[in-house]
N, C-alpha and C positions, 0 to 999 in steps of 0.2 A: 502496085499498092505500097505506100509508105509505111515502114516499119515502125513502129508506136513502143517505148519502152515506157512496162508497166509500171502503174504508181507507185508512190514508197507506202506502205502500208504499218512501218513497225511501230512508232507509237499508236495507232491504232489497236493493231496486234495486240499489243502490252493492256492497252487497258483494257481491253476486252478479256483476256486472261484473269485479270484482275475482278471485272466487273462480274463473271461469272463466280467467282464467291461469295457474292451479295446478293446475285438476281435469279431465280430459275431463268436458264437459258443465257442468263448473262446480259437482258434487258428489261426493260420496262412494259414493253409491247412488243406480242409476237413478231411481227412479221418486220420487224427491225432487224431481224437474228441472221438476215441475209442467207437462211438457209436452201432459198430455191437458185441463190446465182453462188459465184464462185468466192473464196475467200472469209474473211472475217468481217463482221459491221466495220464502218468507219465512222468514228467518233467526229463529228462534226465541231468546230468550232468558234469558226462567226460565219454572218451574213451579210451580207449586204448590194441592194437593189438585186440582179437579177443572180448572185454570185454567191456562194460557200466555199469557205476552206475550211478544208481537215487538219486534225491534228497532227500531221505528218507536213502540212504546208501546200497539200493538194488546192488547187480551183476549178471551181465545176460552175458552169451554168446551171442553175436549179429547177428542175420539170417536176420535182417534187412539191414544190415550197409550204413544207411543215403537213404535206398530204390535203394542200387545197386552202387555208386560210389565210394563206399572205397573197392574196390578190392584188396586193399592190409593192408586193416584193417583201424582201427584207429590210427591217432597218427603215421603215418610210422617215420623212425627218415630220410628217403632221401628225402622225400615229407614234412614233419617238416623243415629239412636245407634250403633248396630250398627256402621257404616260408619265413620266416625269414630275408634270404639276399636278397629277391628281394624285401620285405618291409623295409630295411634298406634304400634304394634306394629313398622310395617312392611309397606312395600307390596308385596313380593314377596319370595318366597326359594328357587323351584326346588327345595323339597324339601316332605314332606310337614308340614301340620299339625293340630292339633286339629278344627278348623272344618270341615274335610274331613270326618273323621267323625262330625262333630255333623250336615252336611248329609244325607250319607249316611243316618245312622242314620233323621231326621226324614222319608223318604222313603220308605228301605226297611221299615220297622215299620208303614208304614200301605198298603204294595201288594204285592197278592195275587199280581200279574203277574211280577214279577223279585225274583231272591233277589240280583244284583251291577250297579252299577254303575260307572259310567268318565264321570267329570266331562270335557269341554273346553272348549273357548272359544266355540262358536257351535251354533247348530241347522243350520249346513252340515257344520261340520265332524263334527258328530256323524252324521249321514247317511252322510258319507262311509266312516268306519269303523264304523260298522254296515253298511254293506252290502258292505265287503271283511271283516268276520266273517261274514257271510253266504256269504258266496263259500267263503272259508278251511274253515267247519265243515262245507257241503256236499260241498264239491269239484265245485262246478258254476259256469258263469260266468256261463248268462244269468238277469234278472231284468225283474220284468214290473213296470210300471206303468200309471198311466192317466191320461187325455188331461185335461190342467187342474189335475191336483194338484200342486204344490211341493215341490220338496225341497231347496233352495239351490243353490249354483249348482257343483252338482257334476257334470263333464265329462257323463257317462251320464245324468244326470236330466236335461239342459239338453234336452229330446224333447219338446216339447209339453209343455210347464211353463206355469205360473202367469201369475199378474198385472203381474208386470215385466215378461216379455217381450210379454204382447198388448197392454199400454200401449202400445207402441210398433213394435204391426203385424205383429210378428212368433212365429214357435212354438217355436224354436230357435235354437241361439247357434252363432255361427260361433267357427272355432276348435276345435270337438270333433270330433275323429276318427272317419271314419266307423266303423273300426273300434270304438271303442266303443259308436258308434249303435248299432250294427249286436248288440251284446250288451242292447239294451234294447229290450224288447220295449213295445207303446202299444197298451193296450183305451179304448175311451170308458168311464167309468163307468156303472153300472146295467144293465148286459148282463149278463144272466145265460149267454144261450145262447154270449155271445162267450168269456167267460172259462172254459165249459168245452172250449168247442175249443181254447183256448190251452193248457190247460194237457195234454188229450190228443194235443194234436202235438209238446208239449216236456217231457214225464214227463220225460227223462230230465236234461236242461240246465237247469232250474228252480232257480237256489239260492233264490229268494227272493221275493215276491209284496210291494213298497211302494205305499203308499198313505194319505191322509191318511183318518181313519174319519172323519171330518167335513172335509170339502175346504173351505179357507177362504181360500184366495190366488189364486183364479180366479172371482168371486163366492162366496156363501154355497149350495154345491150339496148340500144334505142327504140323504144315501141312503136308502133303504130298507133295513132290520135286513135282508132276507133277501138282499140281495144280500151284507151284511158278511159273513154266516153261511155263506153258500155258498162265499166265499171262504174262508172258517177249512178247510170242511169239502174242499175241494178241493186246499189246503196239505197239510194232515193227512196226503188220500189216496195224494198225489203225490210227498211225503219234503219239501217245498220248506216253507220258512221265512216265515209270514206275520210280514211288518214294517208297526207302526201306527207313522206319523210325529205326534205325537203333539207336535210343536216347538208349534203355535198350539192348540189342544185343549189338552193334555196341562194340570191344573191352571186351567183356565180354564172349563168345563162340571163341572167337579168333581175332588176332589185328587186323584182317579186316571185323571182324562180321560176320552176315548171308550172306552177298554176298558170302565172300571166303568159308563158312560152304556147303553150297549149288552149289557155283560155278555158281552162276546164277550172272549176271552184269546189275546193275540200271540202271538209267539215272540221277537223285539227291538221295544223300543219306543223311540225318542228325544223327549227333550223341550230347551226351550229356554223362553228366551223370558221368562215367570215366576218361573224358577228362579234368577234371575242377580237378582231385584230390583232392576232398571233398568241390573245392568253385565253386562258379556259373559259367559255363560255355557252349555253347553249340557252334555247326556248322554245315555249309550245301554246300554239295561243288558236283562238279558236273566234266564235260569234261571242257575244255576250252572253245568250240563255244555256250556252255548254260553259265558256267559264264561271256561271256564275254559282256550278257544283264544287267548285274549288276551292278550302279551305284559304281564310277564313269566313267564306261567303255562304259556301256550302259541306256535305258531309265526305271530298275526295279529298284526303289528306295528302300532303305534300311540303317538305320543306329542306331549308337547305343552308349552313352558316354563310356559306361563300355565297348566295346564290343575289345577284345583282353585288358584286365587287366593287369597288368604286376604281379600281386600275384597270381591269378589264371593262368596265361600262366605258371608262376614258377614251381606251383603246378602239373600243366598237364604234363611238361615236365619230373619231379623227378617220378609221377607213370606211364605213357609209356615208359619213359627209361626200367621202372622193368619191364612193363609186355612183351616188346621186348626181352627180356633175350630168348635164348633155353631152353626149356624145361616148361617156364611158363605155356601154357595152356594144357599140357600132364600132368602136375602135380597138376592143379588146376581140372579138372576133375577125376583125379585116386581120389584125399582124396573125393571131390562130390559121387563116386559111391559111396568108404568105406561105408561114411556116409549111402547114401540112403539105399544100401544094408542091412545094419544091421535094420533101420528103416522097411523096408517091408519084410524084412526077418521074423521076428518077429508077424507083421500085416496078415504077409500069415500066420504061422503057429498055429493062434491066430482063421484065420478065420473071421478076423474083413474086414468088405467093406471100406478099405482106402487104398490107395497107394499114394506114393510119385513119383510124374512125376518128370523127369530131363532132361536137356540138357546142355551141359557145367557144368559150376557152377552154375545155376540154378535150382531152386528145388518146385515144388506148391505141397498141401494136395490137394487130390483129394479122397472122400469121394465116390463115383463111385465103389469102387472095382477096377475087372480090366478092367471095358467100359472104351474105348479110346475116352477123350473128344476134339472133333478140333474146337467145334461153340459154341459162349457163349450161345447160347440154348438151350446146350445140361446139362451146368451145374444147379443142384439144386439148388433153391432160398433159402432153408434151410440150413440157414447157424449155427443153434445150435451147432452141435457136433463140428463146429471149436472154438465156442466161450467157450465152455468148456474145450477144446486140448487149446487153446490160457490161460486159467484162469492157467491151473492146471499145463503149463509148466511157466508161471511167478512163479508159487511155488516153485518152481524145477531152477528156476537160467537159464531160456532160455528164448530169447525177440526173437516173430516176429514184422513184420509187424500188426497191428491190422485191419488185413481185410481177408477174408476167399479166395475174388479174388486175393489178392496179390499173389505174389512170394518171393522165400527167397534166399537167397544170399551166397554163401561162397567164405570167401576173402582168399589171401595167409596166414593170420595168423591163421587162424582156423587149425592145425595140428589135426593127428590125433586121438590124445592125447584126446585134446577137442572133438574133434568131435563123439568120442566113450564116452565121458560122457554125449553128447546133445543126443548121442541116447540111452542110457539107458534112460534119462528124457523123454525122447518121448514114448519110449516102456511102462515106468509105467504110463504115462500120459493118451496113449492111452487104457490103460487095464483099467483107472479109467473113462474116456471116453464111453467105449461099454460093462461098466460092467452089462447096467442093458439090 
């Protein structure tokens, strides 16, 4: 095995020092704080196509990219243009623009699922006001989710949420009232027989059933179609509003996400994440007679200064224009398999208990072997061997995400090129990983 000397990590180091008398924790977002793998954040500081260097002068191939919204890399030069001319303009102005309905238009003309949207600034924020139009068009207040999917960090969803919180030990966020706990109701996912008694002991309080159709912030935990199905058809029968959180999907398995993947149809969908082209962006759009409870239409209030940008609508426009192209998600899954293939190729012939789960261009370490994980219950709390796979592929010039729940990401710039040098890094990684 080749002996790998470790990154330089001291400007880093330094501002991280620093950064921590400004930030609880010394960041912006928890699970930045690198606390589940080894060493200090590394301050990042440019990008570009499939590539980050740090501020110490490190280069990493990026399996992170910005945690899923640069699908088409860093730095694209159509989403770069784009960006540039609609900031020559003017970077904000609180009132409506062009760009707004060029996004719109470029969205709604190619999805079968909603006829309106309502741009805002985050895939939190867009959860959140989807699920008070939920509330609003029902006239019901509880709503049911499930144990490990994500929804930002909105009071009610903070119940056994994602990968931020069990990074760091815990299922719930202090601070949210029980009362609102107490309005959100927690199935494990893949239970069929749980989620019909749930929904026959609350026929009546039901506004709305969330859930990610592909849960992606808790491990990569792939469902089974008939458990999606059962839920649509359980929605339907009980007046309640199935909601697909569609923020990490949505656009990234394909331009209409897990609905079209599945062929199963929401009733509100949100997305984020992709649609911002690297800046803040999120949205929640539904039929016409659900949006049409939304201020200033109807009595669901909602609003927001930044909310259709005009540099961020830019930006969304230049990366769906690309990923609308023929052939984008046929090709962004072929280099996806290359890659996994040769990673578990290698894993199986090794004998080591890892595999790389995949769907689209998504990809999570699953330390399982080959048990099929669908409930975050199912994954070990033992997160060593990824913080070790995470240390020794920084050696090696490859950046994830630093969290062993994350997912990782492959954008159109990762060829295959790269992608067959991130798996030889991975393959020596992991042999230094399961050596002993």
């Amino acid at each position: 095995m080749e002996t790998k000397t470790k990154i330089q990590r001291t400007n880093s180091n330094a501002l991280f020092e620093k950064a921590k008398t400004y930030f609880p924790g010394g960041v912006n977002s928890p699970v930045r704080a690198f606390k589940s793998v080894e060493g200090s954040p590394i301050f990042m500081k440019k990008g570009d196509g499939c590539f980050v260097w740090d501020e110490d002068g490190n280069k990493f191939i990026d399996f992170c990219c910005s945690w899923g919204p640069l699908i088409l890399g860093h730095n694209h030069p159509a989403v770069y243009t784009k960006i540039v001319a609609a900031l020559q303009n003017g970077a904000s102005f609180g009132a409506p623009t062009v760009l707004e309905n060029e996004l719109a238009e470029l969205i709604l003309s190619r999805n079968p699922f909603i006829d309106k949207i309502r741009f805002v600034s985050s895939g939190t924020e867009a959860v959140m006001s989807a699920l008070r139009l939920a509330r609003g068009y029902t006239n019901r207040k509880k709503v049911l989710k499930f144990e490990g999917c994500y929804h930002g960090h909105v009071d009610s969803m903070l119940v056994k949420a994602g990968s931020g919180l069990v990074t760091f030990g815990t299922s719930s966020s202090a601070g949210v009232p029980e009362e609102y706990a107490n309005e959100t109701l927690v199935l494990p996912l893949n239970d069929i027989e749980a989620l019909r008694a749930c929904f026959a002991e609350n026929a009546k309080d039901l506004a709305c059933a969330i859930i990610e159709p592909i849960p992606a912030n808790n491990g990569l935990l792939l469902q089974d179609k008939a458990f999606l199905l059962e839920l649509r058809n359980l929605c339907s029968e009980y007046g309640a509003l199935l909601f697909f959180d569609e923020v990490i999907s949505g656009f990234r398995v394909g331009f209409n996400g897990a609905a079209a993947y599945f062929g199963i149809t929401p009733d509100i969908v949100t997305y984020g994440k992709i649609i911002g082209g690297g800046l803040p962006v999120g949205a929640y759009g539904a039929k016409t007679e659900i949006m049409a409870c939304v201020s200033p239409d109807g009595p669901v209030y909602q609003a927001g200064t930044l909310s259709g940008n005009p540099v961020a609508m830019a930006a969304g426009i230049a990366q769906l224009t690309e990923c609308a192209k023929d052939g984008f998600y046929e090709d962004q899954e072929d280099r996806t398999g290359y890659f996994v293939n040769l990673v578990n190729a290698h894993a199986s012939s090794k004998g080591y208990d890892f595999e790389m789960i995949t769907i689209g261009s998504i990809f999570w370490l699953s330390f399982a072997g080959k048990k099929r994980i669908q409930r975050a219950d199912q994954i070990d709390g033992d997160m060593s061997q990824f913080s070790d796979l995470f240390s020794a592929l920084l050696d090696r010039g490859v950046y994830l995400g630093p969290s062993g729940y994350e997912v990782g990401f492959i954008s159109k710039a990762h060829t295959k090129e790269h992608l067959k040098i991130a798996a030889n890094a991975f393959c020596e990684s992991l042999d230094l990983v399961f050596a002993d």
